[in-house]
N, C-alpha and C positions, 0 to 999 in steps of 0.2 A: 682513136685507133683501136680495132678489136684485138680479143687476144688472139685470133686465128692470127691475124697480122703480124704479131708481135712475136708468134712463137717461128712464122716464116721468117721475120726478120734476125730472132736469134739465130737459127736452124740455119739459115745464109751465113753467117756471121761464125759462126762454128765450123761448117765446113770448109769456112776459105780459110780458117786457123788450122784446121787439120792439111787441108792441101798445101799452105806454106809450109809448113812445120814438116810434112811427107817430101817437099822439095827441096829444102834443104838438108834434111838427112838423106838424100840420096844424093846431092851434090859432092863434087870430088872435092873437098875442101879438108883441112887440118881440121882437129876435132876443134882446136879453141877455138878457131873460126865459125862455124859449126853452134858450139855453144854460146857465142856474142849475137850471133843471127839471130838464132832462137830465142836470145833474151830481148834484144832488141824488138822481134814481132809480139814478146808479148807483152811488152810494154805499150809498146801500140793499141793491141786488143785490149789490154785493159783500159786503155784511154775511149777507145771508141766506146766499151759496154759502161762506161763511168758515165759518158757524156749521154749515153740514150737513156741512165737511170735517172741521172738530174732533170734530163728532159722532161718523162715522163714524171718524176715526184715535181715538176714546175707547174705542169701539168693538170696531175691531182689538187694541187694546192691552188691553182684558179678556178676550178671546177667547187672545190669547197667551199674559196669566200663566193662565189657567184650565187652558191646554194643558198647559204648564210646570207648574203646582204637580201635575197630574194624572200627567205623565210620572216626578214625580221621588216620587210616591206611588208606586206599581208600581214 
């Protein structure tokens, strides 16, 4: 994946957290309500940008023994 990719994928990823986050403070709701939402979404987001870092660091680390077992072939 490039990183133009990856920066559209954050730059998604960020907006829909700003646009949740804009829609529930604007919801007629009690503030503690309100503030369980907003923890709850970002518990979420941090789970989703958690899983796309593992991803990509699983990623890097195939990419490096593929290197390495290629290097030490030759």
């Amino acid at each position: 994946m490039s990183n133009k990719n990856k920066t559209v994928i954050l730059g998604l990823i960020g907006a829909a957290a700003i646009g949740v986050i804009a829609g529930i403070l604007l919801a007629p709701d009690n503030g503690s309500v309100v503030r369980k939402k907003i923890a709850d979404k970002a518990v979420d987001l941090a789970s989703t940008i958690g899983d796309f870092i593992v991803s990509g660091k699983d990623k890097i680390v195939s990419k490096a023994n593929n290197m390495a077992s290629e290097i030490s072939v030759n």
